[in-house]
C-alpha positions as CSV (number, residue, x, y, z in Angstrom):
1,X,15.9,3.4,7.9
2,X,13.2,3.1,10.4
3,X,9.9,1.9,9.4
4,X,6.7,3.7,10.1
5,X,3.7,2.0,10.4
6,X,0.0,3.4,9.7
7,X,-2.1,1.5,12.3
8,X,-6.3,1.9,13.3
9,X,-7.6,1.2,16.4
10,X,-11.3,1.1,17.4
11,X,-11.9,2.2,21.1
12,X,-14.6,4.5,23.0
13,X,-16.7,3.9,20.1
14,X,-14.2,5.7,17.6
15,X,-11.8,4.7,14.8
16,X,-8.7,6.6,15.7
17,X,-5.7,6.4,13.1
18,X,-1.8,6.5,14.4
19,X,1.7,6.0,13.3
20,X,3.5,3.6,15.1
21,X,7.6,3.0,14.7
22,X,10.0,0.5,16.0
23,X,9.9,-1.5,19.4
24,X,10.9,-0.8,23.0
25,X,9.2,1.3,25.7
26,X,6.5,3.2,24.6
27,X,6.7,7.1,23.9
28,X,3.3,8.9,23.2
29,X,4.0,11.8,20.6
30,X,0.6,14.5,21.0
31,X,1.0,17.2,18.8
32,X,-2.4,19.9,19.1
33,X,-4.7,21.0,17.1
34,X,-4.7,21.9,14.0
35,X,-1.0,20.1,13.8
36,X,-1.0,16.7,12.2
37,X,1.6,13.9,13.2
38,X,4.1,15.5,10.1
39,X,5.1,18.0,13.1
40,X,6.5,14.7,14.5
41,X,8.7,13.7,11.0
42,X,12.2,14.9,12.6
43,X,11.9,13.8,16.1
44,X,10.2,10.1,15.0
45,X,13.6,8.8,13.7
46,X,16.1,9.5,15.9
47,X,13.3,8.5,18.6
48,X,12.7,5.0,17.2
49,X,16.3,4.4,17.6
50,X,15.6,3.6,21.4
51,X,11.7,3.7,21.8
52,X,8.2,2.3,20.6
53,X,7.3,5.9,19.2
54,X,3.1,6.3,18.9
55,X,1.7,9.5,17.5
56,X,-1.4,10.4,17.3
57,X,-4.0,14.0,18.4
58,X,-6.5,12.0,20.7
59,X,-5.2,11.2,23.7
60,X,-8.0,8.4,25.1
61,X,-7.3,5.7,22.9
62,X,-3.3,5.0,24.6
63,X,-5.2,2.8,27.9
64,X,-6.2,0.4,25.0
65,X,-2.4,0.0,23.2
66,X,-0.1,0.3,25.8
């Protein structure tokens, strides 16, 4: 079973919450609005298998974590 991870980072003066799974090259999953990362909950798995999956709806924060 893949562990997901709740993680907050602070950047561009905002507190932004994401999900964070496994290790390896990062993938960035952005789902729109009014979506929340549960759109992600099939595709996260069988993702983490091979990649460093990050989801999140804000877009600016990814410069800072990658």
């Amino acid at each position: 079973m893949i562990e997901i991870r709740h993680e907050t980072i602070h950047a561009n003066g905002i507190r932004q919450h994401y999900l964070e799974a496994d290790n390896g090259p990062p993938i960035v999953l952005l789902h729109g609005f009014p979506e929340t990362s549960y759109a992600w909950r099939h595709q996260s798995p069988v993702l983490a298998g091979h990649y460093r999956v990050i989801e999140s709806l804000r877009d600016r924060i990814y410069l800072k974590m990658l």
